[in-house]
C-alpha positions in Angstrom: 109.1 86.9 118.1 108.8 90.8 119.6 111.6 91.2 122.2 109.3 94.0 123.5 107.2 93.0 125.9 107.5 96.1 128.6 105.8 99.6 128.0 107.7 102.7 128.8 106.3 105.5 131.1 104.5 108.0 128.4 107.2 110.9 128.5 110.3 108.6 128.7 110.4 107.6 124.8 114.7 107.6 124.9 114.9 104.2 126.2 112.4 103.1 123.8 114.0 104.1 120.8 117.4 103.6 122.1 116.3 99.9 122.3 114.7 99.8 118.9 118.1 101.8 117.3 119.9 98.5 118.7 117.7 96.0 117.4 118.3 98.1 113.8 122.2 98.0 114.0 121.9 94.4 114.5 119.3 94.1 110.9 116.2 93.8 113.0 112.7 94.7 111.9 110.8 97.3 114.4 107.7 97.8 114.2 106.5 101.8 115.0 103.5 103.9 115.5 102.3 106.5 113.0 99.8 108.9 112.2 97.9 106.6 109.9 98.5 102.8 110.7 101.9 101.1 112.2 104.4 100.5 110.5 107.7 98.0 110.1 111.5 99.8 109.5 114.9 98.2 108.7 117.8 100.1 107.9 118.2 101.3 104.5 122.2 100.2 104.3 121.8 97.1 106.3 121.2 94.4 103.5 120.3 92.1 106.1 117.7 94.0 107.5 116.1 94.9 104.1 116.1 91.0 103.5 114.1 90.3 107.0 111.9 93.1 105.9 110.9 91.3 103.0 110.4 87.5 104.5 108.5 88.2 107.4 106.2 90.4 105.5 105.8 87.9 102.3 106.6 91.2 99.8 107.9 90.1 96.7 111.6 91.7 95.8 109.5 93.7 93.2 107.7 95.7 94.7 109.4 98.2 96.3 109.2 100.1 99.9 108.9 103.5 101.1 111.5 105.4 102.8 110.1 107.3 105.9 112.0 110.8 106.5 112.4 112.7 109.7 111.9 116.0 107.5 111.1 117.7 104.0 114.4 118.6 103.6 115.7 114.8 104.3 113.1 114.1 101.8 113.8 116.2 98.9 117.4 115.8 99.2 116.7 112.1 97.7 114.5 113.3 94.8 115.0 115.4 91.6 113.6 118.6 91.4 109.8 119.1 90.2 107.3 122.0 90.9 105.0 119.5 92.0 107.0 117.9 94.3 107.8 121.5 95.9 104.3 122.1 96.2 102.8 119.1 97.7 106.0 118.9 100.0 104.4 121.8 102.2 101.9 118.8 103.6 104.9 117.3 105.4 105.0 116.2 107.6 101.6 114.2 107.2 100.1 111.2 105.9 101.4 112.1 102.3 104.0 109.5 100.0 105.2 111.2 96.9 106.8 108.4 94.3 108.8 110.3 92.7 112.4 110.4 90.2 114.7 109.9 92.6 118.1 112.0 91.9 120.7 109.8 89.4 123.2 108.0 92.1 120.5 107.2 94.9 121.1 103.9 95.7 118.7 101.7 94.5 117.8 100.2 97.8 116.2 103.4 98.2 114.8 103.8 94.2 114.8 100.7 92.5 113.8 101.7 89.1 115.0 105.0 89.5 111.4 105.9 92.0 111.4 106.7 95.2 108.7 107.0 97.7 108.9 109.7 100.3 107.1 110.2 103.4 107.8 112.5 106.0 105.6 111.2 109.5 103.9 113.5 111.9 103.8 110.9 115.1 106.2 112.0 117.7 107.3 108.5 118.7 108.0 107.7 114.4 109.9 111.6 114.4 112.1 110.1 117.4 112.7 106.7 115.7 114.2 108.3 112.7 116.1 111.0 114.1 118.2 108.5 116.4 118.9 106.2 113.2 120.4 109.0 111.1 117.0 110.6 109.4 115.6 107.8 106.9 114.5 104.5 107.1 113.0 101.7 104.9 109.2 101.7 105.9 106.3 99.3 104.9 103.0 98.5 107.1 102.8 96.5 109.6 100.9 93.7 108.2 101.5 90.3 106.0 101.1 91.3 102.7 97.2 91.3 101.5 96.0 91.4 105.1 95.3 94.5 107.1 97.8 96.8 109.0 98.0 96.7 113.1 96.2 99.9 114.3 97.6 99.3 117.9 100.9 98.3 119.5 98.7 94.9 120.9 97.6 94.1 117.1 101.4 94.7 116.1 102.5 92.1 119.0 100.2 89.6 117.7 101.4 89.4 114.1 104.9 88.7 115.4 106.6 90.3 112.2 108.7 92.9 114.5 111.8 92.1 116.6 111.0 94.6 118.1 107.4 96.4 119.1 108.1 100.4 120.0 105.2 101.6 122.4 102.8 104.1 121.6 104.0 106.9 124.2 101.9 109.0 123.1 98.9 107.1 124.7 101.6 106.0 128.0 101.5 102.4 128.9 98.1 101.6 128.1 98.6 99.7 124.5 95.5 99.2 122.9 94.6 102.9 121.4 94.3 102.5 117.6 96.5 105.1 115.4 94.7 107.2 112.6 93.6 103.5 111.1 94.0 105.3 107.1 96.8 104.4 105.3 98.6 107.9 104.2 97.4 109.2 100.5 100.2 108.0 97.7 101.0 110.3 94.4 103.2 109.6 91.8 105.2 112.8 90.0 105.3 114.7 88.2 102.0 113.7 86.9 100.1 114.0 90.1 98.2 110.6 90.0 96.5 109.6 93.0 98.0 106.4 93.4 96.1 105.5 96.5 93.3 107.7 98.3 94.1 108.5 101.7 93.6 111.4 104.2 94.8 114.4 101.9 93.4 113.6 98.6 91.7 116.9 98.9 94.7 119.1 100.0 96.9 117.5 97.3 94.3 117.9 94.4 94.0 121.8 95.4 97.3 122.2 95.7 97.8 120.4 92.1 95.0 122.3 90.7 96.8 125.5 92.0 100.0 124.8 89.6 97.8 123.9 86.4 96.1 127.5 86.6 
């Protein structure tokens, strides 16, 4: 069950994330607010975690996760070079994932099959989370697999996947504002296939269309 059962004051998110940074060390789940629904992290070299991550949201081992980025540059550093990727990079940080060749020795936590999907978050509280745990960290929704993501810190309670439930500060104590509620337009590279529609579709097919002509 969440540990979190206490909302912070809206402009005191340290000892939020300072709480959610322990329950990560530890291989804990924590389930965060974005700009697009909420989502569930794990550290990305704590094998534990990225086995909890899987169990409590049914996911089977195939089907890999996303690693959420507290910047482009954190971002591009996992992933091989590609003038699309360079392009559609400028709409970080947003609700934009880019599967993409990840550079040869990236652990394959990260890229299984040699892919890895990238996503840089505009939320503030999501930008906190990953800049107290070192930058990156494995990402999925917060939801069972096949059912709908929580849209609020309440619905993320409820499903009891997290170990721990950040706050959304930016709405102070008061818990039940949704988040954007659309899951964040996916792309595979370098071909530029719109994997899954989302709030950019039309900034990434202009941008694409820009490096055909």
């Amino acid at each position: 069950m969440p540990e979190s059962q206490t909302f912070f004051a809206p402009n005191d998110a340290a000892p939020a994330v300072d709480a959610a940074w322990a329950v990560l060390q530890r291989g804990g789940v924590v389930a965060y607010p974005s700009e697009t629904v909420w989502g569930l992290a794990i550290l990305p070299d704590h094998p534990e975690g990225v086995e909890r991550l899987y169990a409590v949201k049914g996911r089977a081992a195939s089907r890999p996760v996303q690693v959420s980025c507290q910047d482009a540059l954190a971002a591009l550093e996992l992933a091989q070079p590609d003038a699309a990727l360079s392009a559609l990079s400028t709409l970080w940080p947003g609700p934009l994932t880019l599967v993409t060749p990840a550079l040869p020795g990236t652990p394959s936590t990260l890229a299984p099959g040699g892919l890895v999907g990238l996503r840089v978050p505009s939320h503030p509280l999501a930008l906190a989370l990953l800049r107290r745990c070192g930058g990156r960290l494995l990402t999925t929704s917060c939801n069972p697999s096949g059912q709908p993501p929580a849209l609020s810190a309440a619905q993320a309670q409820d499903m009891a996947l997290a170990d721990f439930v950040l706050p959304d500060l930016q709405y102070g104590n008061v818990d039940g504002r949704p988040v954007g509620g659309q899951a964040s337009t996916v792309v595979q590279l370098p071909a530029g296939v719109v994997l899954r529609s989302g709030p950019l579709d039309g900034a990434v097919a202009a941008l694409l269309a820009g490096l055909r002509t």
